[in-house]
PyMOL Python script that loads the backbone (N, CA, C, O; Angstrom):
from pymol import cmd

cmd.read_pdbstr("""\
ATOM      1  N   UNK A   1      -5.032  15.281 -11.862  1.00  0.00           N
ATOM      2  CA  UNK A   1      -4.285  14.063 -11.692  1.00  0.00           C
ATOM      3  C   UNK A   1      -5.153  13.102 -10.886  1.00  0.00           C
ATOM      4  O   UNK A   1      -5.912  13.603 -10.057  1.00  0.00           O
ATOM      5  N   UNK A   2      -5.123  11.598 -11.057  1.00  0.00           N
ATOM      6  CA  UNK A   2      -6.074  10.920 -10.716  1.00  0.00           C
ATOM      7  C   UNK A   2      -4.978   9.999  -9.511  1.00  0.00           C
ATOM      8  O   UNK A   2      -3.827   9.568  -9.580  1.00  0.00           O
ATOM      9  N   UNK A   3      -5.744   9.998  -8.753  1.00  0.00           N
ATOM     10  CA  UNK A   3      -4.816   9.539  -7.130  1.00  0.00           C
ATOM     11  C   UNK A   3      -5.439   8.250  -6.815  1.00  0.00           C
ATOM     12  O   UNK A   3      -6.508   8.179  -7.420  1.00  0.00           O
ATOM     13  N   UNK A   4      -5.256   7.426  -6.263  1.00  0.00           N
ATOM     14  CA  UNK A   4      -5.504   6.237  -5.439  1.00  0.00           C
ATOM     15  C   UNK A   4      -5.592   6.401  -4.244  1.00  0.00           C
ATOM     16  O   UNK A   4      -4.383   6.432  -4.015  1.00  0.00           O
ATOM     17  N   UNK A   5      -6.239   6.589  -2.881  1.00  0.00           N
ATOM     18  CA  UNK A   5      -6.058   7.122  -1.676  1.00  0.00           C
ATOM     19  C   UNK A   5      -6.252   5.609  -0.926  1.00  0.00           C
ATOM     20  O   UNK A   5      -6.109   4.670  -1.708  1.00  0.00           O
ATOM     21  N   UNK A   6      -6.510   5.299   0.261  1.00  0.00           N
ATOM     22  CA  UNK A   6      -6.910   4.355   1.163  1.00  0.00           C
ATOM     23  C   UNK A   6      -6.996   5.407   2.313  1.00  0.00           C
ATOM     24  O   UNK A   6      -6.095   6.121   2.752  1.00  0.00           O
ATOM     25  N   UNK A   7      -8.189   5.332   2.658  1.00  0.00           N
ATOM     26  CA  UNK A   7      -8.827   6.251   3.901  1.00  0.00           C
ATOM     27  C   UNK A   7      -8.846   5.209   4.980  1.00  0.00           C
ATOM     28  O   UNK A   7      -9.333   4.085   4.859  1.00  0.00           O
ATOM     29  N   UNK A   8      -8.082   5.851   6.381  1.00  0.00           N
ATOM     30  CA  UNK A   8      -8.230   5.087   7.747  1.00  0.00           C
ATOM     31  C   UNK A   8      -9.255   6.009   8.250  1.00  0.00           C
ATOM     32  O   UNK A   8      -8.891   7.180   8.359  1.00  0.00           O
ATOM     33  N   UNK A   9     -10.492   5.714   8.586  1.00  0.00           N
ATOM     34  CA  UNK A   9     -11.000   6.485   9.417  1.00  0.00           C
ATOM     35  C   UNK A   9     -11.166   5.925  10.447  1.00  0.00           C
ATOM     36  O   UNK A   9     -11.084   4.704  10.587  1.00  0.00           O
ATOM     37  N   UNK A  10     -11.654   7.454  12.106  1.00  0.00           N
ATOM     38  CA  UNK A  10     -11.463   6.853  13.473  1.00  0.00           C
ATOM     39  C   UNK A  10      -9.542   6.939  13.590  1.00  0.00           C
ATOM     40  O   UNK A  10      -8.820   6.305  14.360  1.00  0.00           O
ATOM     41  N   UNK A  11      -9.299   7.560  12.940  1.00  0.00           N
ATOM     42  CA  UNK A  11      -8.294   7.632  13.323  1.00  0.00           C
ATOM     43  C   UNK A  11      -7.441   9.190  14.217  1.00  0.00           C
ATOM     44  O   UNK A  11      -7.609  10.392  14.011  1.00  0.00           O
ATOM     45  N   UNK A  12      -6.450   8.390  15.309  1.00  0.00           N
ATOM     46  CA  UNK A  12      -6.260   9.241  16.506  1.00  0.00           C
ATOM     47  C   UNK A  12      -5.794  10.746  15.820  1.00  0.00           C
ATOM     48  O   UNK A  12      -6.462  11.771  15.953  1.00  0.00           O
ATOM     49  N   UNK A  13      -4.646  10.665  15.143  1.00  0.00           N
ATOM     50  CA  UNK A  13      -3.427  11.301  14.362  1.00  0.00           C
ATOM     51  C   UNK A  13      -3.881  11.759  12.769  1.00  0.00           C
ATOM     52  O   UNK A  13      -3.086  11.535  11.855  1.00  0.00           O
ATOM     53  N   UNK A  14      -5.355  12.487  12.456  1.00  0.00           N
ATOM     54  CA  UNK A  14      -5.374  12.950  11.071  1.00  0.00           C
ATOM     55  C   UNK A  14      -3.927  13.209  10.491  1.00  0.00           C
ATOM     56  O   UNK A  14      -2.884  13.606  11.009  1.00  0.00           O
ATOM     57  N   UNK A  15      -4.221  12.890   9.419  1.00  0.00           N
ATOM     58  CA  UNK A  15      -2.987  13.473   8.433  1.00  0.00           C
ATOM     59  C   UNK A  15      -2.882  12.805   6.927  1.00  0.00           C
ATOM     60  O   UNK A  15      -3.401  11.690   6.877  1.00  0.00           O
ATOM     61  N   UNK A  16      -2.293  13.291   5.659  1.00  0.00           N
ATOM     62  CA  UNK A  16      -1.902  12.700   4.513  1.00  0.00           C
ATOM     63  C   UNK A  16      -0.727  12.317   4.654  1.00  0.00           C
ATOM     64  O   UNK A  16       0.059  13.014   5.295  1.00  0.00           O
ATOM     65  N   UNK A  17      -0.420  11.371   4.206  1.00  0.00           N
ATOM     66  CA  UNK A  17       1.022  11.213   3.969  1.00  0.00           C
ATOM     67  C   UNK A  17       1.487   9.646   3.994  1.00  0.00           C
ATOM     68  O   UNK A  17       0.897   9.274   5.008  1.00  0.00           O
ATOM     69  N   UNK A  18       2.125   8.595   3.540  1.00  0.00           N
ATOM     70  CA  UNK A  18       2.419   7.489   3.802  1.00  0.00           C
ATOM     71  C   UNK A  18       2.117   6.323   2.203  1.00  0.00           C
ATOM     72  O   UNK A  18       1.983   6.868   1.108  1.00  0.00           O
ATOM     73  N   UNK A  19       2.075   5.345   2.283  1.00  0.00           N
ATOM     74  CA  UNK A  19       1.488   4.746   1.259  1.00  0.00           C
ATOM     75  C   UNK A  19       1.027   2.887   1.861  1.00  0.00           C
ATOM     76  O   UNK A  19       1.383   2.072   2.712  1.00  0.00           O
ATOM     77  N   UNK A  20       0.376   2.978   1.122  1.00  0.00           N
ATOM     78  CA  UNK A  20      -0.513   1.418   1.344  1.00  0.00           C
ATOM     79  C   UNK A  20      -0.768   0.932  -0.223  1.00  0.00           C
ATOM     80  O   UNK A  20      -1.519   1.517  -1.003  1.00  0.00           O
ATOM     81  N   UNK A  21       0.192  -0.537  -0.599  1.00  0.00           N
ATOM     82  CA  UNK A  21       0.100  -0.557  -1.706  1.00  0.00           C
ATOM     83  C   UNK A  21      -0.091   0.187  -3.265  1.00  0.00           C
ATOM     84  O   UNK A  21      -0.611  -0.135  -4.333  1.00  0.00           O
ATOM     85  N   UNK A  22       0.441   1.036  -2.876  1.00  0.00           N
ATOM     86  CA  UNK A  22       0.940   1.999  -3.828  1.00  0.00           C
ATOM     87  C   UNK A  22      -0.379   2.974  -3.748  1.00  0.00           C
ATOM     88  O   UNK A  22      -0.586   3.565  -4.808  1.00  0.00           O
ATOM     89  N   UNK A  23      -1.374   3.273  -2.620  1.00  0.00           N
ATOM     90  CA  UNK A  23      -2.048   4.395  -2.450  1.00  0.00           C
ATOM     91  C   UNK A  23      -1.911   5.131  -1.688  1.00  0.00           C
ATOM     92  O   UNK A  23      -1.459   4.701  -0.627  1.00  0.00           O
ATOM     93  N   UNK A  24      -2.201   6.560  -1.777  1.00  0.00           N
ATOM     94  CA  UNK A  24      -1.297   7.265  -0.720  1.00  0.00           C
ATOM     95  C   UNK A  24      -2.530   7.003   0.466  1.00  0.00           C
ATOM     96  O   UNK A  24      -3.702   6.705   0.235  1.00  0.00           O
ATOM     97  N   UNK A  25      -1.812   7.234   1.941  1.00  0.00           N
ATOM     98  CA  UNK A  25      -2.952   6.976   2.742  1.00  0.00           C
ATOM     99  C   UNK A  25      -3.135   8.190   3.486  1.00  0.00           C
ATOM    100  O   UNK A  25      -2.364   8.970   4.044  1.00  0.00           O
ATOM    101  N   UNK A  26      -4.667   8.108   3.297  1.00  0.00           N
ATOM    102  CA  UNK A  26      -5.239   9.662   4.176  1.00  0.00           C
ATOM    103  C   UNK A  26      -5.616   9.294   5.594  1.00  0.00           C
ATOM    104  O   UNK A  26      -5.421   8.078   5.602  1.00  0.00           O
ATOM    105  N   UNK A  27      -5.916   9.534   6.440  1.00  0.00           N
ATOM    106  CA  UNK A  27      -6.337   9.141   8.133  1.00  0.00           C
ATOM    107  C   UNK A  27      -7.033  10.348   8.361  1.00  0.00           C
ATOM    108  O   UNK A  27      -6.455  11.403   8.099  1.00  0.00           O
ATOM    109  N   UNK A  28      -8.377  10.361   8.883  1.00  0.00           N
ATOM    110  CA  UNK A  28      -8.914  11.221   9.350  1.00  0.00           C
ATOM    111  C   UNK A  28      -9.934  10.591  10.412  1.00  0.00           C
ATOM    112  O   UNK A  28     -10.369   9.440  10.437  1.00  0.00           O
ATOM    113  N   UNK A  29     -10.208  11.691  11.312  1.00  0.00           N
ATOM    114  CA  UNK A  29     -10.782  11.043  12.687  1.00  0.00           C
ATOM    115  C   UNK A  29     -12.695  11.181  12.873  1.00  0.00           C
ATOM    116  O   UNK A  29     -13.395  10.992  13.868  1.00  0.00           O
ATOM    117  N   UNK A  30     -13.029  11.537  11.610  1.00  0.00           N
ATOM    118  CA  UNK A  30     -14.221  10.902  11.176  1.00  0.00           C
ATOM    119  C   UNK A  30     -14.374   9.267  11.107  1.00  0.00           C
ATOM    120  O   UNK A  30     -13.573   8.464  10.630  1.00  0.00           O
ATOM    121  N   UNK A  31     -15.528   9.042  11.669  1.00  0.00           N
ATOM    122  CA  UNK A  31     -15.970   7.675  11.344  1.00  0.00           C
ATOM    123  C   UNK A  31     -16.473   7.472   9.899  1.00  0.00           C
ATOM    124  O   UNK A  31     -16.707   8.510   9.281  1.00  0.00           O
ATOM    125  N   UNK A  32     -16.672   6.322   9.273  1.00  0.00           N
ATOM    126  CA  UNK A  32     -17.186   6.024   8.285  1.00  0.00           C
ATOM    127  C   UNK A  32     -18.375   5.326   8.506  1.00  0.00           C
ATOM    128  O   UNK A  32     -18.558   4.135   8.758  1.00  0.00           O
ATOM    129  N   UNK A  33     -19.301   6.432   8.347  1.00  0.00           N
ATOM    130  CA  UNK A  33     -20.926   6.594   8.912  1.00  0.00           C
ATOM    131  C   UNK A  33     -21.821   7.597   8.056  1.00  0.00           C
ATOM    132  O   UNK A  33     -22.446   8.579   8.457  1.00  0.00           O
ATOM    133  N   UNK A  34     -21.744   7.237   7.157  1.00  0.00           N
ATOM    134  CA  UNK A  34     -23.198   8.292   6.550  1.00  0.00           C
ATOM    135  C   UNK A  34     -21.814   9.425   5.590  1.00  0.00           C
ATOM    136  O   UNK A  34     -21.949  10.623   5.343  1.00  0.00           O
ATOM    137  N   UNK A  35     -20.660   8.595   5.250  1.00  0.00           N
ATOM    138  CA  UNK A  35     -20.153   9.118   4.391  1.00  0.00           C
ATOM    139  C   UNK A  35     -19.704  10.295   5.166  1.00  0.00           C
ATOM    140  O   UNK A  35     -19.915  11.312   4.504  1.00  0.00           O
ATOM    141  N   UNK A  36     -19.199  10.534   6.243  1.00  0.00           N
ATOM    142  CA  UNK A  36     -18.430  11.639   6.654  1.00  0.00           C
ATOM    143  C   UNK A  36     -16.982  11.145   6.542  1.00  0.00           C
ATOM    144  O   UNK A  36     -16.318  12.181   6.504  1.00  0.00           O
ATOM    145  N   UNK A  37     -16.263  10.237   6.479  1.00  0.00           N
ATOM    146  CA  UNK A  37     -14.875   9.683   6.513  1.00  0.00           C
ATOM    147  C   UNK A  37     -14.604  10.467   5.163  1.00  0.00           C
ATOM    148  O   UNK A  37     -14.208  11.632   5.114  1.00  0.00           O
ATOM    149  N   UNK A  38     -14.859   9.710   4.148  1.00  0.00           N
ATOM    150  CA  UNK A  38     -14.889  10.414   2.535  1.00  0.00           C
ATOM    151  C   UNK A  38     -14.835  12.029   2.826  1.00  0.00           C
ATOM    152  O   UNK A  38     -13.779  12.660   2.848  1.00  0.00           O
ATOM    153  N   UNK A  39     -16.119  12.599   3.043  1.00  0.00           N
ATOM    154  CA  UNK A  39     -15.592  13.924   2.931  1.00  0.00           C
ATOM    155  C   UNK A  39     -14.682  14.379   3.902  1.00  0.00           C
ATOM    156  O   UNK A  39     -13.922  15.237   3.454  1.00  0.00           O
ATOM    157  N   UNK A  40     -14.531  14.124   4.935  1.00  0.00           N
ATOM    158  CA  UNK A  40     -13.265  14.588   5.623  1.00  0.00           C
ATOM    159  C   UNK A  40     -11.745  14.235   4.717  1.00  0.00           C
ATOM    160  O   UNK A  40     -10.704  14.891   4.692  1.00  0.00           O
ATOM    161  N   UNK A  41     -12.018  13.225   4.168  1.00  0.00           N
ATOM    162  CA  UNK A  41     -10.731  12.534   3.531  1.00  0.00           C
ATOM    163  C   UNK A  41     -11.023  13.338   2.360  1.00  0.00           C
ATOM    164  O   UNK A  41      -9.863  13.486   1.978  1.00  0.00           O
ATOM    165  N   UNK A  42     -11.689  13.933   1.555  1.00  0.00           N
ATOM    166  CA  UNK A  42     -11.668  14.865   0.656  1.00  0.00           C
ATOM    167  C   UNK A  42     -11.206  15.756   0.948  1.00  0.00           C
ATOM    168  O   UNK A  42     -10.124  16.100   0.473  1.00  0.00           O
ATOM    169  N   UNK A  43     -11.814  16.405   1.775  1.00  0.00           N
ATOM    170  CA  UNK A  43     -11.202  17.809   2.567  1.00  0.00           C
ATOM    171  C   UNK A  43      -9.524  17.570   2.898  1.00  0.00           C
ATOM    172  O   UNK A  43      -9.035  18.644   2.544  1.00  0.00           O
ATOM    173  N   UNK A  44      -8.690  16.924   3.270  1.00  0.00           N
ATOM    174  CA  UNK A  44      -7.779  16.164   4.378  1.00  0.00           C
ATOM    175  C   UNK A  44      -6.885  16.340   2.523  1.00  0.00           C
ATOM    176  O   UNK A  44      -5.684  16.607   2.479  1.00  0.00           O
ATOM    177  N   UNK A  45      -7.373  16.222   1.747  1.00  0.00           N
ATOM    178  CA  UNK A  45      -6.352  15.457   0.285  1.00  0.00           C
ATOM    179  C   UNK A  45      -6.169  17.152  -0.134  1.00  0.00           C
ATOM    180  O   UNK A  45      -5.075  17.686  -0.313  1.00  0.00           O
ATOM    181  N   UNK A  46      -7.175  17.674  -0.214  1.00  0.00           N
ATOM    182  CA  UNK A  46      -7.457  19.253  -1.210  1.00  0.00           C
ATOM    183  C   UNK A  46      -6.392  20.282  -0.270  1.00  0.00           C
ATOM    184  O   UNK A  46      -5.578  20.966  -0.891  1.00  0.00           O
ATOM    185  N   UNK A  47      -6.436  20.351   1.164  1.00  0.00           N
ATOM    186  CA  UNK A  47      -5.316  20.532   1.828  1.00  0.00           C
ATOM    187  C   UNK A  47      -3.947  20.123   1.709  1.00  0.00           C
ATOM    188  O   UNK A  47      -3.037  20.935   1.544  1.00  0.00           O
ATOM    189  N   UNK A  48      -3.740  18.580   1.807  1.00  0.00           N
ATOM    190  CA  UNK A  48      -2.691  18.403   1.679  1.00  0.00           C
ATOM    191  C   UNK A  48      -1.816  18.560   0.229  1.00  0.00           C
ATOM    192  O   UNK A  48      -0.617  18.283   0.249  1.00  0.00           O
ATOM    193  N   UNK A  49      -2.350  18.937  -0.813  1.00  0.00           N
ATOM    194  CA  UNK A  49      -2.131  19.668  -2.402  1.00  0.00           C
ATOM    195  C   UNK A  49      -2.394  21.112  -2.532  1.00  0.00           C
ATOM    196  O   UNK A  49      -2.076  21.710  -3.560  1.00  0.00           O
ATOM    197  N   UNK A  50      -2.985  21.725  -1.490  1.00  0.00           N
ATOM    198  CA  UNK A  50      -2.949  22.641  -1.626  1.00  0.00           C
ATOM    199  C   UNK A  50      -3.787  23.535  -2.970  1.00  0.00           C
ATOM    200  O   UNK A  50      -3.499  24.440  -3.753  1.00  0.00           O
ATOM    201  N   UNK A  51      -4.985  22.645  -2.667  1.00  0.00           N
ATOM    202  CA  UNK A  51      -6.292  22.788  -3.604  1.00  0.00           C
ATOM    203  C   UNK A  51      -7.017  23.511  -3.165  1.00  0.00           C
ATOM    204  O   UNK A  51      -6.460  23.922  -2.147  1.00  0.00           O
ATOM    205  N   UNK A  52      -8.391  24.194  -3.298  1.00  0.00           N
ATOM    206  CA  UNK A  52      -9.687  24.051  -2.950  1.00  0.00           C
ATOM    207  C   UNK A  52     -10.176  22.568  -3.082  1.00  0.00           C
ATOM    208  O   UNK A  52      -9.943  21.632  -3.847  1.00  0.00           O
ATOM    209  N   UNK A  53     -10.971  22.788  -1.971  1.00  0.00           N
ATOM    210  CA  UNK A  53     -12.089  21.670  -1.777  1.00  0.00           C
ATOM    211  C   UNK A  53     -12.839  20.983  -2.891  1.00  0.00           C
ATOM    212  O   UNK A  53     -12.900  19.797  -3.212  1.00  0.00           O
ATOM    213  N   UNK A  54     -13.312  21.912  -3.313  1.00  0.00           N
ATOM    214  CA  UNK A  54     -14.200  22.053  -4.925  1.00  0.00           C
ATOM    215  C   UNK A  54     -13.100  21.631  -6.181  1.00  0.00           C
ATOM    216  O   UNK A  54     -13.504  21.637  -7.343  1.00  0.00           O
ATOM    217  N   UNK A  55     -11.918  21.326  -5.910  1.00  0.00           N
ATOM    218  CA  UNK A  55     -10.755  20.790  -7.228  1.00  0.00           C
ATOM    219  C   UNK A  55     -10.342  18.933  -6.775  1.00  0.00           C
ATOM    220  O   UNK A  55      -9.628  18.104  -7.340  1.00  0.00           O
ATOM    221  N   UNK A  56     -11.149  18.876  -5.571  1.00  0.00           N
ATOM    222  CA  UNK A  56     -11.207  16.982  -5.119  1.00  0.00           C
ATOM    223  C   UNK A  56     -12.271  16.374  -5.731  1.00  0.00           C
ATOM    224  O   UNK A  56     -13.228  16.238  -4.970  1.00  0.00           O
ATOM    225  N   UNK A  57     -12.432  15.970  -6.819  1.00  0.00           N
ATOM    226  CA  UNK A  57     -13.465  14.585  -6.847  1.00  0.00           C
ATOM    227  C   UNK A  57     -13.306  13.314  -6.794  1.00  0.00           C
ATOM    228  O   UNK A  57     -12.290  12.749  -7.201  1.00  0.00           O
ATOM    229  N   UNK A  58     -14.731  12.485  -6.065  1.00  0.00           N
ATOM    230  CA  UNK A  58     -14.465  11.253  -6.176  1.00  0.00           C
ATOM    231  C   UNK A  58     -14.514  10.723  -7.281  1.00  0.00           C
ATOM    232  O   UNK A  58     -15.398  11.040  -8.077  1.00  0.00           O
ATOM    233  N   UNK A  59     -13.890  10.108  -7.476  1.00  0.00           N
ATOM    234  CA  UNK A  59     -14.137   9.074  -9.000  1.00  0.00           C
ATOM    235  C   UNK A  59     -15.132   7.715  -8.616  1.00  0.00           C
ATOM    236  O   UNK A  59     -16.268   7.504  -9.039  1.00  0.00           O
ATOM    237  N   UNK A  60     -14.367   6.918  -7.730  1.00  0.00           N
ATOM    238  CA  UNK A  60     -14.794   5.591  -7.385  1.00  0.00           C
ATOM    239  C   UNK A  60     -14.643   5.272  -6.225  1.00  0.00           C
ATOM    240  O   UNK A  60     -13.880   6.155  -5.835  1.00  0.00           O
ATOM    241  N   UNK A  61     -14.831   4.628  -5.383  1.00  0.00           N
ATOM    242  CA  UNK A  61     -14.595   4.223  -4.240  1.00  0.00           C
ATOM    243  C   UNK A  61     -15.771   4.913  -3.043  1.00  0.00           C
ATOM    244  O   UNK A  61     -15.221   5.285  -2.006  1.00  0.00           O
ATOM    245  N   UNK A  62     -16.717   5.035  -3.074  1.00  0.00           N
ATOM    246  CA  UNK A  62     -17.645   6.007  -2.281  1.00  0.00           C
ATOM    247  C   UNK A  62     -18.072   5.123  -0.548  1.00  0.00           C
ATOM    248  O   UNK A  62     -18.203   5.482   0.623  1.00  0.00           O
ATOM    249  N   UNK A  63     -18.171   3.617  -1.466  1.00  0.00           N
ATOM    250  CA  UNK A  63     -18.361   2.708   0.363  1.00  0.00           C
ATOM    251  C   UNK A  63     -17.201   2.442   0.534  1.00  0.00           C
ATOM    252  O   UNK A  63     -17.293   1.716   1.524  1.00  0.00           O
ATOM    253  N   UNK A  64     -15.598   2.521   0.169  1.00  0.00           N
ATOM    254  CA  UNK A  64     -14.695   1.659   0.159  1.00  0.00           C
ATOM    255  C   UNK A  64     -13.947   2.092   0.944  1.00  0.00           C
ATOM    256  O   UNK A  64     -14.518   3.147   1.219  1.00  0.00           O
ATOM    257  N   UNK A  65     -13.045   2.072   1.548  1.00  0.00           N
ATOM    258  CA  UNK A  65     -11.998   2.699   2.242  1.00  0.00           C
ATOM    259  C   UNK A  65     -10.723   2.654   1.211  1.00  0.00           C
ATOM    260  O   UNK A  65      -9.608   2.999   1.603  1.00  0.00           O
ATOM    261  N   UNK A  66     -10.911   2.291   0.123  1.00  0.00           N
ATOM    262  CA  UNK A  66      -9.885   2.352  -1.200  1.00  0.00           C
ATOM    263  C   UNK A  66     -10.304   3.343  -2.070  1.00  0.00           C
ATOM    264  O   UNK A  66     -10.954   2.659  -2.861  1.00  0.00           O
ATOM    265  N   UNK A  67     -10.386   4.525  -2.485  1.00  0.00           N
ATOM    266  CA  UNK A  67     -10.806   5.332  -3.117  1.00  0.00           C
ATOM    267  C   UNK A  67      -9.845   6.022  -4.557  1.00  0.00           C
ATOM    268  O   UNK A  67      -8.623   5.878  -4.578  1.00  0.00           O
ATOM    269  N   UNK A  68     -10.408   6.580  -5.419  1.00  0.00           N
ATOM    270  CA  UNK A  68      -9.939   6.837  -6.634  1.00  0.00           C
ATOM    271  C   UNK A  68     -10.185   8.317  -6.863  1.00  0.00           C
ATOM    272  O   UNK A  68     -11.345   8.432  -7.258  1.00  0.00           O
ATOM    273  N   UNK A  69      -9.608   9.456  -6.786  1.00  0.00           N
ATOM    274  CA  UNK A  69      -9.620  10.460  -6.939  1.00  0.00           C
ATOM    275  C   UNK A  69      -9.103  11.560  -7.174  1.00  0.00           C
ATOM    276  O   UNK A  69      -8.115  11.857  -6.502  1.00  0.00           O
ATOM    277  N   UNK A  70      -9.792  12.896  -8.602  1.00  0.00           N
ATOM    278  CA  UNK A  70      -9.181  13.263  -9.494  1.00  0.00           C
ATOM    279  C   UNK A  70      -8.912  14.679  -8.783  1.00  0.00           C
ATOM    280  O   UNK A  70      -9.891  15.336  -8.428  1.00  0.00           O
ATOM    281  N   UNK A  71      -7.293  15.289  -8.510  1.00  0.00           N
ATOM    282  CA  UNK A  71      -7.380  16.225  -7.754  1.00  0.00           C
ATOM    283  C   UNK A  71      -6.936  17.401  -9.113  1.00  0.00           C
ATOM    284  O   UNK A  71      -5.752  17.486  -9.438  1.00  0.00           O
ATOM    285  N   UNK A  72      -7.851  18.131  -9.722  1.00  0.00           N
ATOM    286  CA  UNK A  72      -7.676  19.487 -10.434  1.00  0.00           C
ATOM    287  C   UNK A  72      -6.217  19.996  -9.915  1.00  0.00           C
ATOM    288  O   UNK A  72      -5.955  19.764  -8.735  1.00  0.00           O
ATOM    289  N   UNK A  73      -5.474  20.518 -10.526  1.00  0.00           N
ATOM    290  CA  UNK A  73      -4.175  21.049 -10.457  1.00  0.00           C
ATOM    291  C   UNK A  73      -3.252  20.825  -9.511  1.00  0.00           C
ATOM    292  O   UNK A  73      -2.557  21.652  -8.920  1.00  0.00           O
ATOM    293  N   UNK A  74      -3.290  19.563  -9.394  1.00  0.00           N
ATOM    294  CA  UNK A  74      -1.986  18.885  -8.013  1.00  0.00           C
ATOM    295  C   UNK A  74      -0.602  18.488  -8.888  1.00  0.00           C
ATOM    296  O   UNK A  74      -0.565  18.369 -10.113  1.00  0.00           O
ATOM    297  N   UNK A  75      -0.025  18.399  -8.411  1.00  0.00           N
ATOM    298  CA  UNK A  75       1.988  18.316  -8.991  1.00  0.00           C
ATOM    299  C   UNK A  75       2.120  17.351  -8.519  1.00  0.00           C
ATOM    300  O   UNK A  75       1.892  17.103  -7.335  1.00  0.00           O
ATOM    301  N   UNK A  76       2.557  16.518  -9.432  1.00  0.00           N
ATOM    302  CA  UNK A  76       2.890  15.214  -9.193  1.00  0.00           C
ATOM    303  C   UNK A  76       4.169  15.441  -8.212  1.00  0.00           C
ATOM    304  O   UNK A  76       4.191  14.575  -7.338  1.00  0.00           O
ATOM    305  N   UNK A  77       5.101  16.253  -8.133  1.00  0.00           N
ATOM    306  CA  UNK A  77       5.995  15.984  -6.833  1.00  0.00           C
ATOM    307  C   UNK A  77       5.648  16.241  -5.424  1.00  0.00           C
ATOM    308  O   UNK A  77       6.350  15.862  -4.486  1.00  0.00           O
ATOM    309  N   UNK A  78       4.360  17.006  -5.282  1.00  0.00           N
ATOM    310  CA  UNK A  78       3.166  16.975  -4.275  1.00  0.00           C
ATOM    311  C   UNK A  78       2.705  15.745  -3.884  1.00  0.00           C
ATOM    312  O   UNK A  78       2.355  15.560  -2.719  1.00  0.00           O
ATOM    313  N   UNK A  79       2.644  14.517  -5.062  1.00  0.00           N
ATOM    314  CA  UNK A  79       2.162  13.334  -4.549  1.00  0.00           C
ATOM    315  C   UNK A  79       3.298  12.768  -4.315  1.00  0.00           C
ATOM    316  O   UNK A  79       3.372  12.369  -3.153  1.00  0.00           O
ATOM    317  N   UNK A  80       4.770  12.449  -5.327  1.00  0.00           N
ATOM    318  CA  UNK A  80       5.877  11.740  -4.413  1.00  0.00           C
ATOM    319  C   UNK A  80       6.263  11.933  -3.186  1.00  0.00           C
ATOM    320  O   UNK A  80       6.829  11.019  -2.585  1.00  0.00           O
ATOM    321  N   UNK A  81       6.043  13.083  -2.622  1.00  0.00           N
ATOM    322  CA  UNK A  81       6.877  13.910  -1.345  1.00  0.00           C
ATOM    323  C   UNK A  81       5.402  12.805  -0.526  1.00  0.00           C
ATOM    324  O   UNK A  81       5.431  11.575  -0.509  1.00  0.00           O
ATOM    325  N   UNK A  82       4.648  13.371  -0.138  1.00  0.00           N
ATOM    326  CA  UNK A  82       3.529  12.934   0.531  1.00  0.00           C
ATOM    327  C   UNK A  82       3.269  11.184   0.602  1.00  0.00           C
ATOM    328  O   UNK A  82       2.570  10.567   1.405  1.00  0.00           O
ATOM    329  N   UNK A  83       3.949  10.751  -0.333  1.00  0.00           N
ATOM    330  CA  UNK A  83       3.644   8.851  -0.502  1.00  0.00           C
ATOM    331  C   UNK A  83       4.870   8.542   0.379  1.00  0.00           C
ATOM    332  O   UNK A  83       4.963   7.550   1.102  1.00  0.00           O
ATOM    333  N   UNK A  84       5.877   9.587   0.222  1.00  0.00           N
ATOM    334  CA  UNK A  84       7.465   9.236   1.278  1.00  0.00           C
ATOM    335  C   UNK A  84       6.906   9.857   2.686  1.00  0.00           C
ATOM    336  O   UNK A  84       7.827   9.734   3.493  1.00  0.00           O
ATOM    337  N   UNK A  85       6.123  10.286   3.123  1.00  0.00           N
ATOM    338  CA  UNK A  85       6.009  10.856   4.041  1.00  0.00           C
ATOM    339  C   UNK A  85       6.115   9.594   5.225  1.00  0.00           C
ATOM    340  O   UNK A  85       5.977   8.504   4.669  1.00  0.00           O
ATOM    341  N   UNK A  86       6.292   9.492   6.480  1.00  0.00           N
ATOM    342  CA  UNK A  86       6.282   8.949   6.943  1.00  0.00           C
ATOM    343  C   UNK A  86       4.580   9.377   8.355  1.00  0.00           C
ATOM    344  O   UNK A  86       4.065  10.407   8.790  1.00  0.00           O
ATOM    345  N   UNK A  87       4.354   7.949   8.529  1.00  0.00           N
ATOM    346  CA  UNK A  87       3.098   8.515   8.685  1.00  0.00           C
ATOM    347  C   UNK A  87       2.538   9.074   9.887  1.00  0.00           C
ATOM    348  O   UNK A  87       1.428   9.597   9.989  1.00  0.00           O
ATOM    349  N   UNK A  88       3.560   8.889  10.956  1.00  0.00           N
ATOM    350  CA  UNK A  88       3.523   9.964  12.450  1.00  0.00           C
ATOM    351  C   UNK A  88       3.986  11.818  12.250  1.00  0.00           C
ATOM    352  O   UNK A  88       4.070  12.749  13.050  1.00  0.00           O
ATOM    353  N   UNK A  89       4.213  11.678  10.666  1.00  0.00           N
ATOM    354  CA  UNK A  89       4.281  13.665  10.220  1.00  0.00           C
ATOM    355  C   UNK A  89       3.282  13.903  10.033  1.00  0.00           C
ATOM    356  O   UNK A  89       2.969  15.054   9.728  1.00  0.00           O
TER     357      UNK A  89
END
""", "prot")
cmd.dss("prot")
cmd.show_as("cartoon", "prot")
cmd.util.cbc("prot")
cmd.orient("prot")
């Protein structure tokens, strides 16, 4: 399934869950420096679906903090629950 994310990185409170214009938003407390935000926010998505690591790819978004990515065997009610999430869970 192909996801829309928006990565906050530097952020206090890691976590998935919330939405930003209809992408779900990831927060992780990597900076976005030499591409560690992304993979933490890879890592941070494959968790929160309950993937391996290795079932997250990027599609698009690699400098962006708007990213596009195809998660191998995620349930789409995995992504509704998580876009309702509120974002201090």
């Amino acid at each position: 399934m192909r996801i829309t994310v928006r990565v906050r990185p530097g952020s206090v409170r890691p976590g998935v869950g919330g939405g930003h214009d209809g992408a779900l938003v990831v927060r992780v407390s990597a900076r976005a420096v030499d591409g560690k935000a992304t993979d933490a926010a890879l890592t941070a998505i494959a968790a929160a679906f309950g993937v391996h690591r290795r079932d997250v790819t990027l599609i698009a978004g690699a400098a962006s903090r708007t990213k596009i990515v195809d998660v191998a065997g995620a349930d789409p009610a995995d992504l509704a629950r998580l876009l309702h999430r509120s974002p201090s869970r």
